[in-house]
C-alpha angles and dihedrals in degrees: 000000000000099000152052087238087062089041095063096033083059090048096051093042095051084048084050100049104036095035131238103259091104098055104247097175077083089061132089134218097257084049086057095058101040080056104040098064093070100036087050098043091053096042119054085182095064104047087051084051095050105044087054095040087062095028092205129166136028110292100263130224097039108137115192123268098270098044075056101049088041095052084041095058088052092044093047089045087054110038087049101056087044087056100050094038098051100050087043084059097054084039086060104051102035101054102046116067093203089066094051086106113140088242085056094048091056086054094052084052088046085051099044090056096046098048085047087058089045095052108025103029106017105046099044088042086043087063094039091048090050107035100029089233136104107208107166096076127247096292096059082044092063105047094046096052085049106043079053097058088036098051095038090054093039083050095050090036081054093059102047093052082043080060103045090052085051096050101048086050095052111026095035104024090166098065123086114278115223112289106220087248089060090044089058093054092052093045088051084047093051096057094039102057078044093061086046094052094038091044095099088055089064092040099056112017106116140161132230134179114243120206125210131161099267097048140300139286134211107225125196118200149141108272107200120186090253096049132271147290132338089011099048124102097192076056099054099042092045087054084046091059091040092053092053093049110046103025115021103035103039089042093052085051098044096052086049092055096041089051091054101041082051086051095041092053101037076063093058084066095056107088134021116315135162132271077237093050098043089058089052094049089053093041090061085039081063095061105041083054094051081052107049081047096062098040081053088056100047095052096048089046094049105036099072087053096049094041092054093061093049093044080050096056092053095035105037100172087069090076095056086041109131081236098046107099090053099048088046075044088057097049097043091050083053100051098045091051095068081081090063093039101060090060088050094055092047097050078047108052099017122088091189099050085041100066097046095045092057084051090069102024092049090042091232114168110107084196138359118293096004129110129206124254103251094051093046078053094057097044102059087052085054089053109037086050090053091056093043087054092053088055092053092052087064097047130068128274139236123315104244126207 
């Protein structure tokens, strides 16, 4: 503060602010100060106040026309493909009876809550990241900040029960595979334990106006009892938490599982089998490879985000960094676009997929509700394989030596 103006703005905000019951026409500027760092750390409330009340400073976080169309293009691009690939997924699946599996019906699940992240969390913050401003209004704040916590948890939840199905076929092929009946409670059970862990989004997520010289943002945020982020330590815990149950812990078991279903397999080769048995046995080698390769993708998508929150708390100047918005930019992008890569991998490593996904892609049908023949060819080896391999899993396997 340079001048007297500012002198006496700051006076009559802090009075404003702190209230006059204390006298404070008997305090100084310099008194002020030495009171104001307590009374501000443990008030939120009071430091907003304040800072509008003063309106000092250049509104922040606001790159230049061309930095915003160009983060615009690789958002749009993103957010687009998840979108299409992901309802062309649960199309998939929904409306051929042939891809109803239990395995398929985890997918559609995977799908749902990814295309939830791209529409309802990844376009609006999107527009906030990039533009430092929250226009959509608290109650679109809230349910944003919660649908991402709640689609992030129900999409690692997926895997793991992906896994576990997995695991039952391939390591113990003689125990009863999920009956669908079985897949819809866990799949009750999976969104369910997500609202629970994504519950304290919805609680405290809130908006407030900022005031700056060259105009006002809108700024949508978590509010804990004890502050916000990066000071926070309810933040910091809470991210804490949410970093053990939807990254660390699902992704040790699922590298466990996924090591014992390779080795299980690699022993299906050892001893005598059929022409007829070895195709099965890559064909589920198939699968457990499409898996591990999207856990793969999802850790790698998701660990840069989680670990910026926790780098933040410990090195708080980072978040006030000039690069900071793109790097966190950069993360965010990364992170969202787990959602486009998992369609991708399954039109990739899938045969089944494949061949519906070029349906629509190719544009393929000649009339509605017909199929090429090719591609009806193709469909009844798909589906005469996948009764065969039913009647491999429960059979025995392969003799070993």
């Amino acid at each position: 503060m340079d001048s007297e103006i500012d002198l006496l703005n700051f006076f009559n905000c802090t009075q404003h602010v702190m209230g006059r019951d204390t006298s404070w026409d008997d305090l100084n500027v310099t008194q002020l100060l030495d009171l104001l760092p307590k009374q501000i750390l443990e008030n939120i409330d009071l430091k907003v106040t304040l800072g509008n009340c003063m309106g000092l400073g250049r509104r922040p976080y606001s790159p230049p026309w061309w930095g915003q169309f160009a983060w615009f293009v690789v958002f749009a691009v993103m957010l687009l493909l998840a979108v299409i690939g992901n309802s062309l997924v649960i199309w998939i699946v929904l409306a051929h009876r042939r891809m109803r599996t239990v395995t398929n019906c985890f997918l559609v699940n995977l799908a749902v809550a990814d295309l939830l992240m791209a529409t309802l969390n990844g376009a609006p913050n999107f527009i906030f990241l990039v533009t430092a401003n929250w226009p959509f209004g608290s109650i679109s704040c809230r349910a944003s900040n919660f649908t991402a916590n709640l689609t992030v948890s129900a999409g690692i939840f997926t895997l793991v029960a992906i896994t576990v199905d997995r695991y039952v076929a391939i390591v113990k092929p003689l125990h009863h595979r999920l009956s669908r009946k079985v897949a819809r409670a866990v799949l009750l059970s999976v969104w369910c334990s997500s609202v629970v862990l994504a519950l304290p989004t919805l609680m405290y997520s809130d908006t407030y106006t900022k005031k700056y010289i060259n105009g006002q943002r809108e700024i949508c945020f978590i509010k804990w009892p004890d502050g916000s982020y990066p000071t926070s330590k309810m933040d910091y815990c809470y991210n804490l938490v949410f970093l053990s149950v939807t990254y660390v812990l699902p992704m040790s078991v699922m590298v466990w599982a996924y090591a014992r279903m390779s080795a299980a397999l690699r022993g299906h080769a050892i001893g005598e089998c059929t022409h007829h048995q070895m195709q099965i046995v890559r064909s589920k080698r198939k699968v457990v490879r499409m898996f591990v390769l999207v856990v793969m993708v999802f850790a790698l998508c998701w660990l840069p985000y989680h670990a910026y929150f926790v780098l933040v708390y410990h090195h708080q100047p980072l978040a006030s960094a000039p690069f900071a918005q793109h790097i966190y930019l950069a993360f965010y992008w990364l992170a969202m676009a787990n959602s486009m890569f998992n369609p991708l991998i399954y039109y990739w490593m899938s045969n089944k997929f494949r061949v519906y996904f070029r349906l629509v892609l190719c544009c393929c049908r000649s009339e509605k509700n017909s199929t090429p023949t090719h591609l009806t060819k193709q469909f009844e080896m798909n589906k005469s394989f996948t009764m065969s391999q039913r009647h491999f899993n429960g059979a025995s396997s392969c003799s070993r030596a």
